[in-house]
C-alpha positions as CSV (number, residue, x, y, z in Angstrom):
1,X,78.7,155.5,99.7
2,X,82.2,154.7,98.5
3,X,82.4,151.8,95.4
4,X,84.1,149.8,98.0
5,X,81.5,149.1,100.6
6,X,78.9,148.2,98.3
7,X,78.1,144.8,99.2
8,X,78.7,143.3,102.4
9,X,80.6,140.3,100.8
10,X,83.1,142.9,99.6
11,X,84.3,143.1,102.7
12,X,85.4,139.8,103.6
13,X,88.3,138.5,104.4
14,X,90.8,137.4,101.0
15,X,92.8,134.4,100.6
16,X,96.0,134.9,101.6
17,X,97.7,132.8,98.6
18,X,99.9,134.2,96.3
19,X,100.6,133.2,92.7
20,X,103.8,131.7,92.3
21,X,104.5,133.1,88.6
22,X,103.4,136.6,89.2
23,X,103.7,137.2,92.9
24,X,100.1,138.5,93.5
25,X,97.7,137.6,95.9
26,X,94.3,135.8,95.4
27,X,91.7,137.7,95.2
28,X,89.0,135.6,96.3
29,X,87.2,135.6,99.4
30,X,88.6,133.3,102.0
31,X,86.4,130.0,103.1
32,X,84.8,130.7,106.7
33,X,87.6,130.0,109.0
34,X,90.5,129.7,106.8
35,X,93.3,132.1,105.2
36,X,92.7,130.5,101.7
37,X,89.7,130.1,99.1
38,X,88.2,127.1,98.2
39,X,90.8,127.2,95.1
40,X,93.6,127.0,97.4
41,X,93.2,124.2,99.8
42,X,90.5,125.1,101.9
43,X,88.3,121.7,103.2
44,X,90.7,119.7,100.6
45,X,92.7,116.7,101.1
46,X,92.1,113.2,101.1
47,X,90.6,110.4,103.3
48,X,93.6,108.8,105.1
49,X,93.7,104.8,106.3
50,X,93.1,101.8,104.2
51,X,89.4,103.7,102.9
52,X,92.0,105.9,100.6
53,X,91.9,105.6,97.2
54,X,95.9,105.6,96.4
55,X,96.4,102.9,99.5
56,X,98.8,100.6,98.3
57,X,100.5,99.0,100.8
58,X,101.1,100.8,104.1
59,X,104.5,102.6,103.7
60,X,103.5,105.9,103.8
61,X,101.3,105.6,106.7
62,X,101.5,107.8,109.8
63,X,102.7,104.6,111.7
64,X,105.1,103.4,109.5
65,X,106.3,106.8,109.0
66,X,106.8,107.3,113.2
67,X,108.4,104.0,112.8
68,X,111.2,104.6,110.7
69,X,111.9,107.8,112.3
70,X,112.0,105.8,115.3
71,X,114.5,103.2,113.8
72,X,116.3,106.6,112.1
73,X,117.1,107.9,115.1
74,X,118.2,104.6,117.2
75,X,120.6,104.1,114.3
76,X,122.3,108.0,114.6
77,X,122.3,107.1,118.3
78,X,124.7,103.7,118.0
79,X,126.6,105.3,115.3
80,X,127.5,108.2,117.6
81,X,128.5,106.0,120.4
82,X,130.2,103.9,118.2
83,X,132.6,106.6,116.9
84,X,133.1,108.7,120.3
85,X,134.8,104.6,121.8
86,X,131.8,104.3,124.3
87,X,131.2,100.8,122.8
C-alpha cells in the first residue's frame, strides 16, 4: 500500500483553481459535481430578483441589462446607415 491511496477521499477529484499570487493549484477536494472547492465558488452566489439583499433599483437586472443591449445595438445600427448615405 503506497502513502497515496490510503484513504479513499485521497483520491478525489481537486479544485481546479489556482492562486493568483503564487500560481499553484488548490489543493482541496472539489465539491461533488464541480471543478472548484467550496472555497472557490462552488454552491455560492447570491439570490437574484427583488428578494436580494443589494436590490436597489432595477438597473442591473437581467431585463434591463437585455434592454440596453437591445437599445445598444439599434443605435450602432442607425449610426451605420447613417454614415454609409442609406438615410
Amino acid at each position: 500500500m503506497t502513502k497515496d491511496n490510503v484513504y479513499p477521499m485521497h483520491n478525489s477529484p481537486r479544485c481546479t483553481a489556482h492562486s493568483k499570487r503564487t500560481g499553484k493549484p488548490c489543493k482541496s477536494p472539489a465539491v461533488r459535481g464541480w471543478s472548484v472547492c467550496r472555497m472557490h465558488g462552488a454552491r455560492g452566489g447570491s439570490k437574484s430578483g427583488i428578494n436580494a439583499n443589494a436590490y436597489k433599483h432595477g438597473g442591473r437586472t437581467q431585463e434591463a441589462e437585455q434592454l440596453r443591449k437591445l437599445a445598444n445595438e439599434m443605435g450602432r445600427s442607425l449610426s451605420a446607415l447613417i454614415n454609409d448615405g442609406s438615410i
